[in-house]
C-alpha positions, 0 to 999 in steps of 0.5 A: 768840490759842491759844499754838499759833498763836504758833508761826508767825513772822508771828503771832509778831511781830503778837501781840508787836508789839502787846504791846508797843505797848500796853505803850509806848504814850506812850513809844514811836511804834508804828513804833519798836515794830514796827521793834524787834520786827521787829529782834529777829525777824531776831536770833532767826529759826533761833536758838530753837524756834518754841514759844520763839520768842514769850517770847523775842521779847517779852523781846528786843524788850522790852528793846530798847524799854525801852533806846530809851525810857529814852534818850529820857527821858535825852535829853529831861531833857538837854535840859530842863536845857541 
């Protein structure tokens, strides 16, 4: 997809979405995914220029989905060891 495209919130949010799904997949159900992209969107949406927009909605959505994970793990060897 053209960087330019990536200007348009509703590509925005598909491209990183997907991105991100990919980049979570085993670790992480789509919905959760797109629940998070679509939370960081909300955060961002009127806080950053459209041409940042894409970086910084992959980093926030990201990181977010990162935290979710790893606490699935912590709560899943919790419960290993319980």
């Amino acid at each position: 997809m053209p960087a330019a495209d990536l200007h348009s919130p509703p590509d925005c949010v598909a491209a990183v979405t997907g991105d991100l799904a990919a980049e979570f997949a085993g670790l992480l159900p789509f919905e959760v995914v797109s629940e998070e992209v679509a939370s960081a969107e909300h955060d961002l949406r009127g806080q950053v220029s459209a041409p940042a927009l894409a970086e910084l909605l992959h980093r926030l959505a990201g990181h977010r989905c990162q935290e979710r994970a790893m606490a699935q793990l912590q709560h899943a060897a919790t419960d290993a060891v319980d």
